[in-house]
py3Dmol code that shows the C-alpha trace and the ligand (Angstrom):
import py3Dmol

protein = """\
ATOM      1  CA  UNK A   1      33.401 -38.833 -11.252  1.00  0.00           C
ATOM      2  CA  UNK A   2      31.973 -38.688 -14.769  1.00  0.00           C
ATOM      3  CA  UNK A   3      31.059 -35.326 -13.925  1.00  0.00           C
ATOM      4  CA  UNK A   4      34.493 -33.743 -12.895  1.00  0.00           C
ATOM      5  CA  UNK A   5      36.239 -35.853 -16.423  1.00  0.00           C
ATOM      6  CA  UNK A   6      33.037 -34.274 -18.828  1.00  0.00           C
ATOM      7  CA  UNK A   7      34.051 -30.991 -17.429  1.00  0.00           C
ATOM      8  CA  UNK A   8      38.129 -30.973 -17.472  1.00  0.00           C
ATOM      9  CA  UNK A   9      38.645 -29.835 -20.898  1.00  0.00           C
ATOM     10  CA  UNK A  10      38.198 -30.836 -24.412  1.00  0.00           C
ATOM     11  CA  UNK A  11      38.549 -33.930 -24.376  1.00  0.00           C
ATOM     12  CA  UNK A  12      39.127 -34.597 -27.991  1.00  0.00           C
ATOM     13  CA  UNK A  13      42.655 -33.150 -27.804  1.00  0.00           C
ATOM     14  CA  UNK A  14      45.007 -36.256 -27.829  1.00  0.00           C
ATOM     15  CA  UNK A  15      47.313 -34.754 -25.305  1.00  0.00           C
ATOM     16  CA  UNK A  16      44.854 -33.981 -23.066  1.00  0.00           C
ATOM     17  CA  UNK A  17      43.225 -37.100 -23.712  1.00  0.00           C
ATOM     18  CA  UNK A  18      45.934 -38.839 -22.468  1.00  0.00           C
ATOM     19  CA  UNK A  19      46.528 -36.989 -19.417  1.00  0.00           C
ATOM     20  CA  UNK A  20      42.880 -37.741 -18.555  1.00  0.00           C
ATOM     21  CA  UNK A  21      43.734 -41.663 -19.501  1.00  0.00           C
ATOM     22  CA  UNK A  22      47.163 -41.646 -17.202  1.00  0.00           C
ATOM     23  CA  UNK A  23      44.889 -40.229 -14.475  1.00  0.00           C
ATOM     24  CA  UNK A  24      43.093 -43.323 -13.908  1.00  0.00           C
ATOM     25  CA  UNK A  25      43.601 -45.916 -11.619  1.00  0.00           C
ATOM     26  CA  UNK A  26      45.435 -48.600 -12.817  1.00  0.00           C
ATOM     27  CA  UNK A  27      45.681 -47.022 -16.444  1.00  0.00           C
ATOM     28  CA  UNK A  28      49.387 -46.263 -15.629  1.00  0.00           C
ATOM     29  CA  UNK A  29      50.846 -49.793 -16.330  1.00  0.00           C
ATOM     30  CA  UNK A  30      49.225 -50.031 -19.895  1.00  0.00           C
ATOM     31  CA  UNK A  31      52.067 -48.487 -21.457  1.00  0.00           C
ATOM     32  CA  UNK A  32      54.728 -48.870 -18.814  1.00  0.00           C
ATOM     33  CA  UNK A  33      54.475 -52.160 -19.228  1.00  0.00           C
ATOM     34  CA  UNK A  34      54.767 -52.497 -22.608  1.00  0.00           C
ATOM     35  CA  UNK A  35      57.727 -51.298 -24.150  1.00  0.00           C
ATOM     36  CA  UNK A  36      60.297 -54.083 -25.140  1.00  0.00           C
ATOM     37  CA  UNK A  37      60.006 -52.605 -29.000  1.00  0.00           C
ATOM     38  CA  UNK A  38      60.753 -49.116 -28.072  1.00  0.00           C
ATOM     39  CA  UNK A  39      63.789 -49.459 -30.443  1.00  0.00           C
ATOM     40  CA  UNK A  40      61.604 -50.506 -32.959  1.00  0.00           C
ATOM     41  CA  UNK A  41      59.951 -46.610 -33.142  1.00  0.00           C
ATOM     42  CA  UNK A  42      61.550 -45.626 -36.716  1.00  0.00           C
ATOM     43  CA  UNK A  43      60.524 -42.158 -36.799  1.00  0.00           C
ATOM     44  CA  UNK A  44      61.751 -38.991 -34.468  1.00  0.00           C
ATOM     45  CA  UNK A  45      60.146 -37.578 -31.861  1.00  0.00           C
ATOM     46  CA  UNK A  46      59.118 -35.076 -33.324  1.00  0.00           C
ATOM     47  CA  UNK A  47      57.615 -36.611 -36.276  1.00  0.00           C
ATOM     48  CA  UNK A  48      55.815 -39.322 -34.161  1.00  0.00           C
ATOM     49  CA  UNK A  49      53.991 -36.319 -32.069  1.00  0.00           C
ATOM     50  CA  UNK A  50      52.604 -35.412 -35.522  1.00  0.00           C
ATOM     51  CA  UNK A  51      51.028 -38.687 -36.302  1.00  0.00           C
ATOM     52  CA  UNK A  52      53.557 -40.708 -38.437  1.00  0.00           C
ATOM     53  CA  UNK A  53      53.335 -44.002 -38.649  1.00  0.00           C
ATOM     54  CA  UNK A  54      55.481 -46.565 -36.046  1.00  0.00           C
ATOM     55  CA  UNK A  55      56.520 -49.829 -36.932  1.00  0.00           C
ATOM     56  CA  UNK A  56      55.779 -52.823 -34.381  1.00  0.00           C
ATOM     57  CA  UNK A  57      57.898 -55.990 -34.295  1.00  0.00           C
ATOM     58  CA  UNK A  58      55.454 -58.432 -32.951  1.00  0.00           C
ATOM     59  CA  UNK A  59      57.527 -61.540 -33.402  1.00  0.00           C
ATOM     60  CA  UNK A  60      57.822 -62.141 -29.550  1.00  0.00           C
ATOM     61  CA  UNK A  61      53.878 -61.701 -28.991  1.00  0.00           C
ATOM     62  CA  UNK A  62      52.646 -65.246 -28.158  1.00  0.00           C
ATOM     63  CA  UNK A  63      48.782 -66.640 -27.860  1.00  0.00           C
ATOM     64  CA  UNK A  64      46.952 -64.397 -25.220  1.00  0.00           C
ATOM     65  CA  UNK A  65      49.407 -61.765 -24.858  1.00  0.00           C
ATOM     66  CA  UNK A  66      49.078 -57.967 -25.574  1.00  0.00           C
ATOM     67  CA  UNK A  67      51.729 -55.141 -26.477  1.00  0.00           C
ATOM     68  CA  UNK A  68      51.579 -51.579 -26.674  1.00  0.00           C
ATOM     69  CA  UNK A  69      53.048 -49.424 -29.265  1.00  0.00           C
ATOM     70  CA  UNK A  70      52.667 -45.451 -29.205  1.00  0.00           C
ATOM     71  CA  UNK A  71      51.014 -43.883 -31.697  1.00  0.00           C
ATOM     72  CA  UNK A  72      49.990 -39.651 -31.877  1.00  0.00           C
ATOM     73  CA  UNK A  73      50.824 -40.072 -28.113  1.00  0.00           C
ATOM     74  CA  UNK A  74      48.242 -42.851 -27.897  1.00  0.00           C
ATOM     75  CA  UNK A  75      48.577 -46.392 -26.510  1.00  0.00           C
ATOM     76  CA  UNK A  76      48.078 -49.087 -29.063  1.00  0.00           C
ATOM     77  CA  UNK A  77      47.153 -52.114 -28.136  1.00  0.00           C
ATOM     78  CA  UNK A  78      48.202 -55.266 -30.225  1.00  0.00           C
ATOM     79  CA  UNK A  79      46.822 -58.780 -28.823  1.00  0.00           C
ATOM     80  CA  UNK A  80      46.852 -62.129 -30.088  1.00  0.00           C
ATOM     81  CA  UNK A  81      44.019 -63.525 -29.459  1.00  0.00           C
ATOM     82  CA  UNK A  82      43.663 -67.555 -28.437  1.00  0.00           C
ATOM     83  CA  UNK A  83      41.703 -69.761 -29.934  1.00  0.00           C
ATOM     84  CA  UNK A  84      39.441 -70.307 -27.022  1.00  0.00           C
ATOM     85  CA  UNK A  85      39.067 -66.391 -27.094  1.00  0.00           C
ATOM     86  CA  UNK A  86      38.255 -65.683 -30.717  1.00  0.00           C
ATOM     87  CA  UNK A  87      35.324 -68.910 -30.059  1.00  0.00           C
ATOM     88  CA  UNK A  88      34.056 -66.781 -27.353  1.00  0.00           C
ATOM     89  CA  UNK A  89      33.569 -63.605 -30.070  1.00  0.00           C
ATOM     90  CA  UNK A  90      30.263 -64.593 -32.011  1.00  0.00           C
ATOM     91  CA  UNK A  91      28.332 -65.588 -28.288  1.00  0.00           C
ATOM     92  CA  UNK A  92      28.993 -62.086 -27.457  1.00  0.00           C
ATOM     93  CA  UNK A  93      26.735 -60.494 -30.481  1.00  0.00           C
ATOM     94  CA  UNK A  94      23.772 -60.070 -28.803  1.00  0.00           C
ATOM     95  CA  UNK A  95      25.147 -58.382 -25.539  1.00  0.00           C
ATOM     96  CA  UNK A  96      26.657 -55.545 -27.366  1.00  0.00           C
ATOM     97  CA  UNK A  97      25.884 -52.172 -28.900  1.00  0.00           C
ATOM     98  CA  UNK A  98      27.423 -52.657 -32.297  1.00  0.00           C
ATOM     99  CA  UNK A  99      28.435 -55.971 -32.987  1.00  0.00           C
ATOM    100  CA  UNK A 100      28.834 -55.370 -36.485  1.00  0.00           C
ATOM    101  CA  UNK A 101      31.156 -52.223 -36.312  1.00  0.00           C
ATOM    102  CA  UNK A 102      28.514 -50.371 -38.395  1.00  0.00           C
ATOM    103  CA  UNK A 103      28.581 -46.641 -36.153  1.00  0.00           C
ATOM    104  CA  UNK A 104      31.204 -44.427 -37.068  1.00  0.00           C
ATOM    105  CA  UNK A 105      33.182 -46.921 -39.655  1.00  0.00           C
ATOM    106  CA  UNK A 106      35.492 -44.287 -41.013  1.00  0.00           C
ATOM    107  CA  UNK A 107      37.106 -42.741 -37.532  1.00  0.00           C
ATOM    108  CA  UNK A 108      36.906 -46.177 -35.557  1.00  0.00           C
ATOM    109  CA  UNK A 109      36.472 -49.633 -37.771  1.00  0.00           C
ATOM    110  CA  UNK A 110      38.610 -49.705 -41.474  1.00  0.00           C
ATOM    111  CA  UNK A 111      37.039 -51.913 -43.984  1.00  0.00           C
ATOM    112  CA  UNK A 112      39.624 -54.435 -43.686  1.00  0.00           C
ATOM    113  CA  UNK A 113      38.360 -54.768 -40.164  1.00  0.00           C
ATOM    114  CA  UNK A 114      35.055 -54.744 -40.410  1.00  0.00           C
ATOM    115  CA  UNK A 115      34.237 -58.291 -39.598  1.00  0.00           C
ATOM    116  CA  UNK A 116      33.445 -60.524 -36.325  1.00  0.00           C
ATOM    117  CA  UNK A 117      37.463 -60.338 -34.978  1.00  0.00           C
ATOM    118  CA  UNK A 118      37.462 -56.943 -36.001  1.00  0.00           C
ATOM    119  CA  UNK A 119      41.219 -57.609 -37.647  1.00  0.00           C
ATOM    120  CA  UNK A 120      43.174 -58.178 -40.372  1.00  0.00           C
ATOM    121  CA  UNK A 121      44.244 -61.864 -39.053  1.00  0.00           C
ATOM    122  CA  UNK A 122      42.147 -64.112 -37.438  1.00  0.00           C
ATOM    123  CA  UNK A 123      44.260 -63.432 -34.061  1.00  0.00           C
ATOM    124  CA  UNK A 124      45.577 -60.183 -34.292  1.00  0.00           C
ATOM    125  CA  UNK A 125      43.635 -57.071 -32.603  1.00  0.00           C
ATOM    126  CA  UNK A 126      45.053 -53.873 -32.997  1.00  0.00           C
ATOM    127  CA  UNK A 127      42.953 -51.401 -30.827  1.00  0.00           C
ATOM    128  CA  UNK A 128      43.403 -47.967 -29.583  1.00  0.00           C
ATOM    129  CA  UNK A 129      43.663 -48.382 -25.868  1.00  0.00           C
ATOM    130  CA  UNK A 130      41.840 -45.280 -25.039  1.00  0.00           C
ATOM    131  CA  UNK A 131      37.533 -45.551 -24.095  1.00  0.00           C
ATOM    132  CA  UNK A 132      35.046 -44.167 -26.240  1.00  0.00           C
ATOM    133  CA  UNK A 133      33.528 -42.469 -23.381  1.00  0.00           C
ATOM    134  CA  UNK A 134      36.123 -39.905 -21.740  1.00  0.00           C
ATOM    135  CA  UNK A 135      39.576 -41.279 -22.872  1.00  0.00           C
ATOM    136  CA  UNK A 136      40.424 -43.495 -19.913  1.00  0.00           C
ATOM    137  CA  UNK A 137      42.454 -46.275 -20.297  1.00  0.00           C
ATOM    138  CA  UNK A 138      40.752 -49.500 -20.033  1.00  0.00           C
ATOM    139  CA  UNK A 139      42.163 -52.498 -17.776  1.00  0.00           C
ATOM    140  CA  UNK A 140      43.183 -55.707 -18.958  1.00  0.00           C
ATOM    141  CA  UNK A 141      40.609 -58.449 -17.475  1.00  0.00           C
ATOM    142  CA  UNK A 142      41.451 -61.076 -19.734  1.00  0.00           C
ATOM    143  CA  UNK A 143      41.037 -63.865 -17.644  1.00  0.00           C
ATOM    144  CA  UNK A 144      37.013 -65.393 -17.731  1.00  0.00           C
ATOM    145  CA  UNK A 145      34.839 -66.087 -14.996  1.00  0.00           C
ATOM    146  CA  UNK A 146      33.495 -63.895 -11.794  1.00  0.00           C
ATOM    147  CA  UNK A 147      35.743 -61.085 -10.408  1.00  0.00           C
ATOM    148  CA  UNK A 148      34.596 -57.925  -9.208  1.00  0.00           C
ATOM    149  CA  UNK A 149      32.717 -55.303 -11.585  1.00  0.00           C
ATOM    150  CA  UNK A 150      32.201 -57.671 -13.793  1.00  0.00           C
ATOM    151  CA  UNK A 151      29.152 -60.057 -14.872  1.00  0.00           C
ATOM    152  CA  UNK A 152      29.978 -64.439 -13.257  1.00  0.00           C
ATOM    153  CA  UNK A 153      29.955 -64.971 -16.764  1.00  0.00           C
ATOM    154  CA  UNK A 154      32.450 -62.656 -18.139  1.00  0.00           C
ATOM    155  CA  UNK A 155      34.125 -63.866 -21.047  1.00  0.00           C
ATOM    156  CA  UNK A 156      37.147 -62.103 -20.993  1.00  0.00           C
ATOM    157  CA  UNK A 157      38.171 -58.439 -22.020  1.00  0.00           C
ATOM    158  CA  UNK A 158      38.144 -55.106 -20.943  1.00  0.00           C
ATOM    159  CA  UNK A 159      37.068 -52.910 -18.200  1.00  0.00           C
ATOM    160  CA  UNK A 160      37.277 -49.058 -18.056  1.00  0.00           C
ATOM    161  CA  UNK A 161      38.199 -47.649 -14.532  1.00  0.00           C
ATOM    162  CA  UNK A 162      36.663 -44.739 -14.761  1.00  0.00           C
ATOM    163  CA  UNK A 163      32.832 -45.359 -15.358  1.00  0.00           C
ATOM    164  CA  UNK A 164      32.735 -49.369 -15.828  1.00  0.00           C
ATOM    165  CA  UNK A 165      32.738 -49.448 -19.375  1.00  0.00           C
ATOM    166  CA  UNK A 166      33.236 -53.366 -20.755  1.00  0.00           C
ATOM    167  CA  UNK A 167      34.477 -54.060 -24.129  1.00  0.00           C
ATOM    168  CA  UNK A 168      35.211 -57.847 -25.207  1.00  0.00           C
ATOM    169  CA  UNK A 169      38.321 -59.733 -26.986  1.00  0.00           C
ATOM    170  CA  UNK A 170      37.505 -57.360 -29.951  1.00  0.00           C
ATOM    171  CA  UNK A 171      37.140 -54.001 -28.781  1.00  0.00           C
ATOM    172  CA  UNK A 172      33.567 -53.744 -28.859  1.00  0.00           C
ATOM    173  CA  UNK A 173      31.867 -51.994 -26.133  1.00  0.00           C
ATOM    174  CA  UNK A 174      29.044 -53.738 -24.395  1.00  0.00           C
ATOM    175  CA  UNK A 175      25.155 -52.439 -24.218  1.00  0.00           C
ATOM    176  CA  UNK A 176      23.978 -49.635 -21.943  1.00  0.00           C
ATOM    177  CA  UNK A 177      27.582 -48.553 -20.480  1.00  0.00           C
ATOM    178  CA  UNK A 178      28.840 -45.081 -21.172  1.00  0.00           C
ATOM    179  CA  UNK A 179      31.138 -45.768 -23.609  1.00  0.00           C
ATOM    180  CA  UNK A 180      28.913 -45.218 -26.685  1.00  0.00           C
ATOM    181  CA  UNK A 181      31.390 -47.071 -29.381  1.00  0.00           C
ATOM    182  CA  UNK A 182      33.804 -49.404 -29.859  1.00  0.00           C
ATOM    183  CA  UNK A 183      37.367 -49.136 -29.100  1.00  0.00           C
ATOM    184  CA  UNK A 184      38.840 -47.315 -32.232  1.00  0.00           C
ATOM    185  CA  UNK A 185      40.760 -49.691 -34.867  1.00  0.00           C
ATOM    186  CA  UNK A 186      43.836 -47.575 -36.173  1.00  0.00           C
ATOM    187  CA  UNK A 187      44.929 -47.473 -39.854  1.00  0.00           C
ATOM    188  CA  UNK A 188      47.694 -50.076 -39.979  1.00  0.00           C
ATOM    189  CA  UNK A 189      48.876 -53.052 -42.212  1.00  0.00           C
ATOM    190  CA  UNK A 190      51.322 -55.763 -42.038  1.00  0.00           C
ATOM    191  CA  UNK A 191      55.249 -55.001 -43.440  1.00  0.00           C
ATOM    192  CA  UNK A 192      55.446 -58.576 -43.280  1.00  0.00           C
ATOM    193  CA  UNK A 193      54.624 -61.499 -41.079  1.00  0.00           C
ATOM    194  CA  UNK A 194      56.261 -60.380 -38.292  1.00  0.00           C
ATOM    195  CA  UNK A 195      56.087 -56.043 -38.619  1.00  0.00           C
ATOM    196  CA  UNK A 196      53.290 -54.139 -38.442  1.00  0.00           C
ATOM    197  CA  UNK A 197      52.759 -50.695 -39.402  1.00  0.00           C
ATOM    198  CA  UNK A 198      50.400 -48.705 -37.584  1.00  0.00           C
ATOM    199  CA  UNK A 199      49.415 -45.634 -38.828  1.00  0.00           C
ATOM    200  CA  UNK A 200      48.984 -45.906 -42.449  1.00  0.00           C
ATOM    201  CA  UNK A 201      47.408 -49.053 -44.380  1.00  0.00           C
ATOM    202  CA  UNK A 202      48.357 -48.476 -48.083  1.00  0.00           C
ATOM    203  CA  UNK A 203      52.252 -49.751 -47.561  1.00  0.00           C
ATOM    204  CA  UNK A 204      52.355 -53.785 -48.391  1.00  0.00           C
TER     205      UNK A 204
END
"""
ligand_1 = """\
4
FES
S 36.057 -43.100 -19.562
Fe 34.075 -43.369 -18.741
S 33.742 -45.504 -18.934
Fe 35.677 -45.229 -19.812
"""
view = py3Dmol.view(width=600, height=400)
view.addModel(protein, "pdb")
view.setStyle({"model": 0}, {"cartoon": {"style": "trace"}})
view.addModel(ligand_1, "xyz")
view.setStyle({"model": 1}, {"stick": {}})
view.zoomTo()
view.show()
């Protein structure tokens, strides 16, 4: 499968990115799911397909649950972590490729988060739900434990349909899969306790 995806176009392109991500199994329902803050999209169509910023309400988003907001025609992910998950974070280090967010800081990790939750708040993740390998769209496995294609002690996170790529609670990718790098941490910046803004981060 890797094979056909490496050779169906340039995958760099966010369009085609996407189609490549909505061609997965299961990677449908990411942002179908979402969408109870589509009225909170303040710019136009038109100006969103050219990257402007989008505002998220996340006000509703309770312990353990995820939204996604659309931003350049790319599924952002915004989950509040629990605290059981953000204790699971530091027993992770040694099982991944770049605990430390160190490869590739300025495209995929902004200083601000560039530490072990790999967010501005404690909680809060904001992650661009698209893998580093071939732009599928990895599936929720949030719940810990055995379950198939995944390790009897799993801790909870994310697993890429395409190739079995694992990421944890923070986005980063787990050693030896094909996903070389961590899921990609977008601009963005809180508006206030309850708005975020993803897309730019020099708005307070
Ligand atoms: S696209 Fe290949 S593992 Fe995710």
């Amino acid at each position: 499968m890797s094979e056909t995806l490496a050779h169906s176009g340039n995958v760099d392109d966010s369009k085609r990115t996407w189609l490549i991500a909505t061609s997965c199994a299961g990677a449908v329902g990411g942002i179908a799911a979402v969408v109870p803050f589509v009225s909170s999209f303040q710019p136009s169509e038109k100006a969103k397909a050219a990257g402007a910023a989008v505002e998220a309400d996340i006000s509703a988003l309770k312990p353990g649950e995820k939204m996604t907001v659309e931003w350049r025609g790319k599924p952002v992910w915004i989950l509040r972590r629990t605290p059981e998950q953000l204790a699971e974070l530091p027993k992770n280090d040694s099982l991944l490729a770049d605990p430390k967010s160190e490869r590739k800081q300025s495209e995929l990790t902004p200083a601000y988060a560039r530490n072990e939750n790999r967010s501005i708040k404690p909680d809060t993740l904001v992650v661009v739900g698209i893998c580093t390998h071939l732009g599928c769209s990895p599936s929720d496995k949030f719940q810990p434990g055995a379950q198939p294609s995944l390790p009897d002690d799993w801790p909870g996170g994310w697993l890429c349909p395409c190739h079995g790529s694992t990421f944890d609670m923070a986005g980063r990718v787990y050693k030896n899969k094909p996903a070389p790098d961590n899921l990609e941490v977008p601009p963005h910046v809180y508006l206030s306790d309850t708005r975020l803004l993803i897309g730019e981060d020099k708005k307070a």
